[in-house]
N, C-alpha and C positions, 0 to 999 in steps of 0.2 A: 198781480193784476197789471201793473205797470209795466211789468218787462213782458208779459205776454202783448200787450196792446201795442206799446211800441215796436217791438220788432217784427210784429207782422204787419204794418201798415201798408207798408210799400206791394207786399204782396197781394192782400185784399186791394189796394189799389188798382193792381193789373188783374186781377182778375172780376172786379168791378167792370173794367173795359170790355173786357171778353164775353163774361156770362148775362152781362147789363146790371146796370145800379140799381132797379129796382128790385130784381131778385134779392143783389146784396142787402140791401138796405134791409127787408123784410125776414130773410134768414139771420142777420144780425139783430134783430132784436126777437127772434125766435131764442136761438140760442142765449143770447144775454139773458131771458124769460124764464128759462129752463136751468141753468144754471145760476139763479138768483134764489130757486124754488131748490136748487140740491146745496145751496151755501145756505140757507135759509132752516135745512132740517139735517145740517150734518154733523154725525155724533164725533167725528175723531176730528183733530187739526189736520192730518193728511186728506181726508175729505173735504175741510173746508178749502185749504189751499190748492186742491184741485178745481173746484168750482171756480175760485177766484181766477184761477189762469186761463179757463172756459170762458168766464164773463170778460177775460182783457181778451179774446180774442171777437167775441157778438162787439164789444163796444168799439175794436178796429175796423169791423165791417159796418159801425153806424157808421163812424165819423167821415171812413172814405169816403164810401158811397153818398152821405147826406151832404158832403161839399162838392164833390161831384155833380148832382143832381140837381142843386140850386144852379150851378154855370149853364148846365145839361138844356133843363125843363124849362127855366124861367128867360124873359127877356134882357137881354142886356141893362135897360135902363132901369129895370128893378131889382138885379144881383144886389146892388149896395144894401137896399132898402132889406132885403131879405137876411143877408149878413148880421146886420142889424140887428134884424129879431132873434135871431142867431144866438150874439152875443148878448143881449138882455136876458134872456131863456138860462144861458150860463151861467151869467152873474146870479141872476135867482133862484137856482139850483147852488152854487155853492154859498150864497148867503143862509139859504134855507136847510140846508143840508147838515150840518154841523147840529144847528139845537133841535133839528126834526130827531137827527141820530140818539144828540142827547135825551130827547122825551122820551121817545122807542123802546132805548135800554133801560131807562131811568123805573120804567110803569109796566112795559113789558119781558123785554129780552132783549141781546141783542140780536137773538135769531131774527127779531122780525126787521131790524136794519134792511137784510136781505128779502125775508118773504113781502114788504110792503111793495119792493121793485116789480111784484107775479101780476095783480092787477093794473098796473101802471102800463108794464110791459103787452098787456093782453089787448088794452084799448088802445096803446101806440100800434099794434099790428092792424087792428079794427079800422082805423084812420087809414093808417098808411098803404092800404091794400084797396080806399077807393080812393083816395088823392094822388098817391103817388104814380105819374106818369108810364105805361110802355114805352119801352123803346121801338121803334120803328122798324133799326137792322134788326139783320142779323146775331143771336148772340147764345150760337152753341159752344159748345168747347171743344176746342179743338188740340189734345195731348200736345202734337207736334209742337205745335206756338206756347209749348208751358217750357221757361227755362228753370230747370229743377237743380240746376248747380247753383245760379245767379242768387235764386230764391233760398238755395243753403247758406251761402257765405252770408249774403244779408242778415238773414235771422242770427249766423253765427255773430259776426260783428256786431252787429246792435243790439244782442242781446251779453255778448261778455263787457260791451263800452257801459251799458247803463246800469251791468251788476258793479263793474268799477267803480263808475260816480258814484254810485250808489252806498258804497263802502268806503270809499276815502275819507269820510267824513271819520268814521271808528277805526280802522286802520291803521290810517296815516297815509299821505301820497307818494311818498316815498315806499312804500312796505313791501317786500317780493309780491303778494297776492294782487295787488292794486296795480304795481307796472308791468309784472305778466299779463292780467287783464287788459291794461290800456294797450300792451305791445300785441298780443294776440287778436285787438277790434282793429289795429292799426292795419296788420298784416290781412287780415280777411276781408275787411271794408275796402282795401288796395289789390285785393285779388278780384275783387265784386265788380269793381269799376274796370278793369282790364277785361274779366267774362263779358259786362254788357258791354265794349266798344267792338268785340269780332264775333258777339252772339246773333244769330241770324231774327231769331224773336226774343229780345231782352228785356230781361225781369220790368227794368227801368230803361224807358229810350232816351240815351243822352242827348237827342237831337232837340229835345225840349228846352235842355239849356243853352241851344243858340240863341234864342230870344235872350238879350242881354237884360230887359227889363225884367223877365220869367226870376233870373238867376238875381239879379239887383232885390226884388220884392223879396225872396228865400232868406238873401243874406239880411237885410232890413228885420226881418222878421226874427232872424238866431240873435241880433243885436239885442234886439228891443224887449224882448220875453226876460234877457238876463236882470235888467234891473227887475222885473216888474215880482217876478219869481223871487231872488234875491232879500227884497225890502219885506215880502209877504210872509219870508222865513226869518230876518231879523228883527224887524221892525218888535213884534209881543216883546223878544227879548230887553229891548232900549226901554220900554213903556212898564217892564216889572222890575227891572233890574236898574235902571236911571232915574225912572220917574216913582218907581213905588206903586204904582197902580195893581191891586186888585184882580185875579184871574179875570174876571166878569167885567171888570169896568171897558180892559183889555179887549176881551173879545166884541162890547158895544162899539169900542172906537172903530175896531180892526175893519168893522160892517161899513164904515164911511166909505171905506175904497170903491165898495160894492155896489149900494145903493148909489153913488153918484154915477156909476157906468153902467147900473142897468137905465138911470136916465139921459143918459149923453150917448151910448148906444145904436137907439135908433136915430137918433137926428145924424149920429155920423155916419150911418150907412146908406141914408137917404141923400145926405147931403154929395156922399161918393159918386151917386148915381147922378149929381146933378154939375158937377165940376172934375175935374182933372184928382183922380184918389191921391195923385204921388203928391199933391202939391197936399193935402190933408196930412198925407204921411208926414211928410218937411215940416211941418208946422208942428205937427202933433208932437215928433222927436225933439225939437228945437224948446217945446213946451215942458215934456217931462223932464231933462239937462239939465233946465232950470229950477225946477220946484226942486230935484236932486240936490244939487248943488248948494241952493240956498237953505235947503234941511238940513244938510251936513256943516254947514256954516254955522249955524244958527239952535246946534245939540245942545247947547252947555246954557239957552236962554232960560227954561226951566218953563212950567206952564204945559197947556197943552194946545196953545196958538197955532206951532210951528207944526206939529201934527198934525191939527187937522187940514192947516194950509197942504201942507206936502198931500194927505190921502186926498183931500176932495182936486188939486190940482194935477195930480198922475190919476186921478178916476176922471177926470174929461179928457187927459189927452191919449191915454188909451180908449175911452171910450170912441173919441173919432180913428185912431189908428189904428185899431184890430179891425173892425170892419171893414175899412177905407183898404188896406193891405190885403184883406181875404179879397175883397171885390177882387183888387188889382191881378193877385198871384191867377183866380180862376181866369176872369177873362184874357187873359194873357195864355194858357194852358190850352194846344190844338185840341179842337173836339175830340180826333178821336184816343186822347190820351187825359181827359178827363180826370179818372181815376187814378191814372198813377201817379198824376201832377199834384192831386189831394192826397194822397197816399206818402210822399215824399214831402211836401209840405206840413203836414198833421206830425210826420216822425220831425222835422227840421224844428218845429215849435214845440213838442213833447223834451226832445234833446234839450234845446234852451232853456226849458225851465228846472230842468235839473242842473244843467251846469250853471244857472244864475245862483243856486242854494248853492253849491258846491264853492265857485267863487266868492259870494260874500263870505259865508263861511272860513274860505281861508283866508282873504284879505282881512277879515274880523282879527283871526286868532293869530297872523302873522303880527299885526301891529300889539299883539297885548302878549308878544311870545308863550301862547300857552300851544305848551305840548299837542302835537294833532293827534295823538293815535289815544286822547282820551277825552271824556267827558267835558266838553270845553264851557259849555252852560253851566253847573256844577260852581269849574275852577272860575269863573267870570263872577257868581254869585257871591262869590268871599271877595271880590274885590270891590273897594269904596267905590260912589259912581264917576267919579272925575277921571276914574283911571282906567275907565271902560271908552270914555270919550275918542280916544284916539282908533281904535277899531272901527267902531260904529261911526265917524267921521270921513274914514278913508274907504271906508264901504259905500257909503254913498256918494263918495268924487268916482270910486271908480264904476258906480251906477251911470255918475253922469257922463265919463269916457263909453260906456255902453251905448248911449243914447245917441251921443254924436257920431258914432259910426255908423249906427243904424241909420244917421240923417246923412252921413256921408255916401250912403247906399242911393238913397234916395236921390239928392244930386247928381250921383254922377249918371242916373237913371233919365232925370228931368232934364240936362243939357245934352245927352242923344238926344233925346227927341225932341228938343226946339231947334237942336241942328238937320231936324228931317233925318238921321239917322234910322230911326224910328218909327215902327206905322204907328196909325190911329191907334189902332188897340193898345199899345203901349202905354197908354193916358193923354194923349194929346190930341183933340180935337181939333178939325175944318177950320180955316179960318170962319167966322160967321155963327160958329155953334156955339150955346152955352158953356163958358167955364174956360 
């Protein structure tokens, strides 16, 4: 599901631009619909696993087209506000999601994991076919403007880098299969970027990353996902393995994160809409550094104080900095490139949270020298908890180096534009205007 979703983003992207985002939006949860209904009733694993890469493809034509479509449809002073809902909508689908799954299979099956998606998906179409907007242009397709080499290498690249990540962890990153991977997304993602600078209609228009703020918010965004991702994959293990806690008591805690950012959420995509987002960002990265920092400090106090400080403090400053950043990345994105601004952004945050698991992970097992290319959970479980501390310690310092790059992003974004480097759109308002 993953490596289908991710590696076509970019391309439902551009082709969001071309065919219009409502079409997309609406064929992508057609498809997602229909393919939840064939993972839902399939007798073999080759079946289901085909579904599943059907459904990562409907759910890269939601995500482009539905961040698209907020910048698109909606006014500027309520992108934040919408983001928002956005992200609260998320967080309660992945709070909810987990023990929905577990009731499902527990009482039913787990076919109906999947068939519960066929009505859900039937009224999201019902909905989204009278709210969601026409577009105005033009938007037939037109072959000539489809780049079919651009649109290979990408899928190639991005799909052999996140089988890579994806396996380093069992591996080993050092292992022929894992540096062939990385050498082979190297080489195609470096031939992608050569196609779109002399393609006449490219997959990806790199004119988008003149906007230095466009490219500042991108990279803010690959920083800031690594801790957030990272802690979400470490964290159960320090809470069974240090603290002794209970499978269940674990996953109540884990839900802190969650429920504090579906309520901090909208206040910070409204509040984007009502002040300068980068300065939200600065703050917000400057806030997560912190609580990082001082969780990793503070592993060996014992209790579950320092946990819940760290989850309910990175669940407010993510809660104001992913919406504050999605405002920022759209409205910064030329109208008529929309789509592949969402498109390239949705893959740039999918990447990060893989490479945030990949990274703690290895800084974990680097510091307790356990072997990579085995079961490192397992070997960590035989060890006393004092002697896990040094991992789970320096995982989180270098969560908090994560964080201040991401804020380092964000500066050097905020002093263009108080230099006038910078238009409005960048985040910096009129003199006289709120924020």
């Amino acid at each position: 599901f993953l490596l289908a979703q991710t590696s076509t983003l970019l391309f439902f992207g551009r082709l969001g631009d071309q065919l219009g985002q409502r079409r997309l939006f609406l064929a992508g949860f057609l498809l997602f619909t229909l393919s939840s209904l064939a993972a839902g009733l399939s007798p073999t694993l080759s079946w289901l696993l085909s579904a599943r890469c059907v459904q990562g493809l409907g759910s890269a034509m939601i995500m482009s087209s539905a961040f698209a479509g907020v910048s698109l449809f909606l006014p500027p002073h309520l992108t934040g506000t919408a983001f928002g809902i956005i992200a609260t909508a998320a967080a309660l689908g992945i709070t909810l999601g987990a023990p929905l799954g577990g009731i499902l299979t527990a009482y039913l099956s787990w076919h109906w994991i999947f068939l519960a998606n066929v009505p859900v998906g039937l009224a999201a179409l019902l909905v989204a076919r009278r709210v969601f907007p026409r577009e105005t242009t033009s938007t037939d397709w037109n072959w000539a403007a489809f780049d079919l080499p651009g649109t290979l290498l990408s899928f190639l690249g991005l799909l052999v880098l996140l089988y890579a990540l994806n396996r380093g962890r069992a591996q080993g990153w050092f292992s022929p299969l894992v540096l062939a991977g990385l050498m082979t997304a190297a080489l195609s993602l470096g031939a992608f970027v050569w196609r779109e600078k002399v393609c006449r209609y490219p997959l990806l228009d790199l004119t988008i990353f003149r906007s230095p703020g466009f490219a500042a918010a991108n990279g803010a965004a690959l920083m800031g996902y690594l801790l957030m991702a990272g802690s979400n994959f470490l964290l159960p293990f320090y809470l069974e393995l240090v603290q002794q806690r209970p499978p269940q008591q674990v996953g109540l805690v884990m839900m802190l994160y969650a429920l504090t950012y579906m309520v901090v959420g909208p206040i910070g995509g409204r509040l984007s809409d009502r002040i300068r987002p980068v300065r939200l960002c600065i703050l917000s990265m400057a806030g997560c550094a912190l609580a990082s920092a001082v969780f990793a400090l503070n592993l060996g106090a014992g209790g579950m104080g320092w946990v819940v400080f760290y989850l309910v403090a990175s669940g407010i400053a993510y809660g104001f900095f992913i919406p504050a950043n999605n405002n920022r990345v759209m409205r910064l994105a030329p109208a008529a490139h929309k789509g592949v601004a969402a498109g390239f952004f949705r893959t740039m945050t999918s990447l990060s949270l893989l490479l945030g698991v990949s990274t703690f992970e290895a800084v974990f097992s680097g510091r307790l020298s356990l072997p990579a290319a085995t079961d490192n959970s397992l070997l960590a479980a035989a060890l006393p908890p004092a002697a896990l501390f040094p991992g789970f310690r320096w995982a989180y310092l270098c969560g908090t180096l994560c964080c201040l790059a991401a804020m380092g992003f964000d500066l050097a974004q905020y002093r263009q534009a108080l230099s006038g480097a910078l238009p409005e759109a960048e985040g910096i308002r009129p003199a006289g205007q709120r924020g």
